[in-house]
C-alpha positions in Angstrom: -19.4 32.8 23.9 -16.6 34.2 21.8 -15.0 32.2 18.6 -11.7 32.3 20.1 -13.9 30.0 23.2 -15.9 28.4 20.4 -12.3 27.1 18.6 -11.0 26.6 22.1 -13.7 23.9 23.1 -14.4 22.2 18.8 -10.3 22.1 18.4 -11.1 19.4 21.4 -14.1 17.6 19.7 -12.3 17.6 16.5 -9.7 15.8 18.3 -12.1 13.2 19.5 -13.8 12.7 16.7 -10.3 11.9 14.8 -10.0 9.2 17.3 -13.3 7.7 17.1 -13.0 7.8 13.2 -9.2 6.1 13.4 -10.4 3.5 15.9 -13.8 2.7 14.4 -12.1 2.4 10.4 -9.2 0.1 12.1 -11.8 -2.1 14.1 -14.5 -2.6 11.2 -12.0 -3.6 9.5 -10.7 -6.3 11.8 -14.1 -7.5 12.2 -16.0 -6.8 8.8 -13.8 -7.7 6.2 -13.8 -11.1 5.0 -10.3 -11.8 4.3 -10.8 -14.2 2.2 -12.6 -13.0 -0.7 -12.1 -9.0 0.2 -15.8 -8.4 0.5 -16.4 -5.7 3.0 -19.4 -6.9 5.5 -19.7 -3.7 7.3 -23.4 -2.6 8.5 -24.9 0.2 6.3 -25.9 1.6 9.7 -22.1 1.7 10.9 -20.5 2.9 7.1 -23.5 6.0 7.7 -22.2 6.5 11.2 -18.8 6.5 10.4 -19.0 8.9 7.1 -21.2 11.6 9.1 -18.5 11.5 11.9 -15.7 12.0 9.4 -17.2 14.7 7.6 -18.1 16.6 11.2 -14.9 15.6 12.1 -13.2 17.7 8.7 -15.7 20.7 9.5 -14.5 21.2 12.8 -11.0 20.4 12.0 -10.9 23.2 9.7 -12.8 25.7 11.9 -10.2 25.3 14.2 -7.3 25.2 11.9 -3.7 26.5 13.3 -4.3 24.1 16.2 -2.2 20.8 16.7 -5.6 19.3 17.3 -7.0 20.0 14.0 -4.1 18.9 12.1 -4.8 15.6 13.5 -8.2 15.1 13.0 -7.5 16.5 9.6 -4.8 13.7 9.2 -7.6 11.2 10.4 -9.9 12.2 8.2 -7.0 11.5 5.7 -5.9 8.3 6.7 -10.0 6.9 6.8 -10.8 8.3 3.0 -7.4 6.9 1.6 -8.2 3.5 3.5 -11.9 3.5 2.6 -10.7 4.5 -1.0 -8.2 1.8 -1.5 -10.8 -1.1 -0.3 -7.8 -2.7 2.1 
């Protein structure tokens, strides 16, 4: 297998992985966080899951780099560090 077939076929799982990460911060957060007093109930299984995704995510974002696909899953990973950052 060549890189350019190697960046061909992770641009793809980068891709998906920027989905997963965007759905999964956007849904434990409709179902973890207590409104109420802003304590975040998350499982420390699902914050591990989610912060291993998000860095394969970035790794294979970058490794496939002048793709639109990367640029998204780089913009995920983005968007999920500044939310997870702010505490909202």
């Amino acid at each position: 297998m060549t890189f350019r077939k190697f960046r061909d076929k992770a641009a793809w799982v980068a891709l998906a992985g920027g989905v997963l990460i965007f759905a999964g911060q956007w849904a434990s957060h409709l179902d973890y966080v207590d409104r109420v007093i802003w304590v975040d109930r998350t499982p420390p299984t699902l914050n591990l899951l989610g912060f291993w995704l998000t860095v394969g995510t970035a790794v294979f974002g970058l490794l496939t780099l002048p793709r639109w696909q990367s640029f998204l899953a780089l913009a995920a990973c983005g968007w999920v560090t500044l939310i997870s950052w702010q505490g909202i």
